[in-house]
Structure formats: structure tokens, C-alpha cells
N, C-alpha and C positions, 0 to 999 in steps of 0.2 A: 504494500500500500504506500501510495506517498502521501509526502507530510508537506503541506506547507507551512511556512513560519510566517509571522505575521507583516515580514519585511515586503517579503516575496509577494504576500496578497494584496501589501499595499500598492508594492511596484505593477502590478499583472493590471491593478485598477486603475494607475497613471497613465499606464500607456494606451490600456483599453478607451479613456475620457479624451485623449488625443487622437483617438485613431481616426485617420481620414475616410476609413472605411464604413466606423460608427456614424461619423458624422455624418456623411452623405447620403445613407441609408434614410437617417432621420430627416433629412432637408426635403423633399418629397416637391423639389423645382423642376415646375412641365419642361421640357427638351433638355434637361442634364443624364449623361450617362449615367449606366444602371450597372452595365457590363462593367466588372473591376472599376467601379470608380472612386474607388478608396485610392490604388494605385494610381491612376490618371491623373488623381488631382495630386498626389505628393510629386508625382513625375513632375505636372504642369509648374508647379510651382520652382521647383527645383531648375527647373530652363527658362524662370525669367515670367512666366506667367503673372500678370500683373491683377487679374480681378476673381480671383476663383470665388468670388461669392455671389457674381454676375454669370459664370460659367455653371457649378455646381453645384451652388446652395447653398453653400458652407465654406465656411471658413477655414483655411489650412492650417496642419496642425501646426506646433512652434517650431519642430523637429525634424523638417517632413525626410530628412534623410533617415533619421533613426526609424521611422512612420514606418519607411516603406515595405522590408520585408514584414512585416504585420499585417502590414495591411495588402500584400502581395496575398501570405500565406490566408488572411479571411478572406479574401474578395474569391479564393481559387476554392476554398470550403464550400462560399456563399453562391459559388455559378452555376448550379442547377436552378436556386429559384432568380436570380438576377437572369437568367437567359426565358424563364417562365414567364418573367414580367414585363420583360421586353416583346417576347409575342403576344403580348396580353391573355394568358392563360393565368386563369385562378386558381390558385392552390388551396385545397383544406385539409385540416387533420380532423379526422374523427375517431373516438376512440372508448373506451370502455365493453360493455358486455353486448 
């Protein structure tokens, strides 16, 4: 089993409240990228990208270099339903007996 220490949980929740991937998910701006666009916007930013809150909804994290493989590794978790939302297909879970 592993153990987290309380450092680690705090760290995992810093970076989580940073993540471009969180953030953009949350911004829910009609024509911003769906596909990885946790990654696109730290990219964007990272080459000079001058408005990503005009682009994607959100604001770029303070980091976006440290961001990015985070937000590489969720956005590549997150791409079965980022590719579902993009063809506009509705997802549900239903569950119990």
C-alpha cells in the first residue's frame, strides 16, 4: 500500500490548483480547444502566447513549464471523453443494482 505524507498531498494539491489542464476543463469558452488543452495552453504560453484567457478560458498557470508534463500526462488520461465532447457525444455513468 502506499502512504502519502502530508507534504506530498499538499504538493499533488498545488500542482493539481495550477494545472492548465484543470483549469481549462473548468472554463467551459464556446470555440477553445477541448482536445489536450491543458497542454496547448502551457505550450501557447510558453512560445510567447500573449492572451490565453481570450484563446482558452483560462488563465495560464505561473509554471507553465513545470505544468506541462501534468498536464500532458491528464489531458492523455482525459482523451477518450475530450474526443467524446468534441463530436458532441454525451457521456453517462449509471450505476448500482
Amino acid at each position: 500500500m502506499i502512504k502519502f505524507s502530508g507534504l506530498s498531498l499538499a504538493l499533488l494539491a498545488g500542482l493539481l490548483s495550477g494545472c492548465a489542464s484543470v483549469r481549462t476543463l473548468d472554463a467551459a469558452k464556446p470555440g477553445a480547444p477541448i482536445i489536450y488543452s491543458g497542454t496547448r495552453l502551457d505550450w501557447y504560453v510558453l512560445h510567447g502566447g500573449c492572451c490565453p484567457l481570450d484563446r482558452f478560458g483560462a488563465e495560464a498557470p505561473k509554471y507553465a513549464g513545470l505544468d506541462l508534463p501534468v498536464s500532458a500526462l491528464l489531458d492523455t488520461l482525459l482523451l477518450p471523453m475530450a474526443v467524446a465532447a468534441e463530436l458532441g457525444i454525451g457521456l453517462s455513468v449509471t450505476g448500482g443494482n
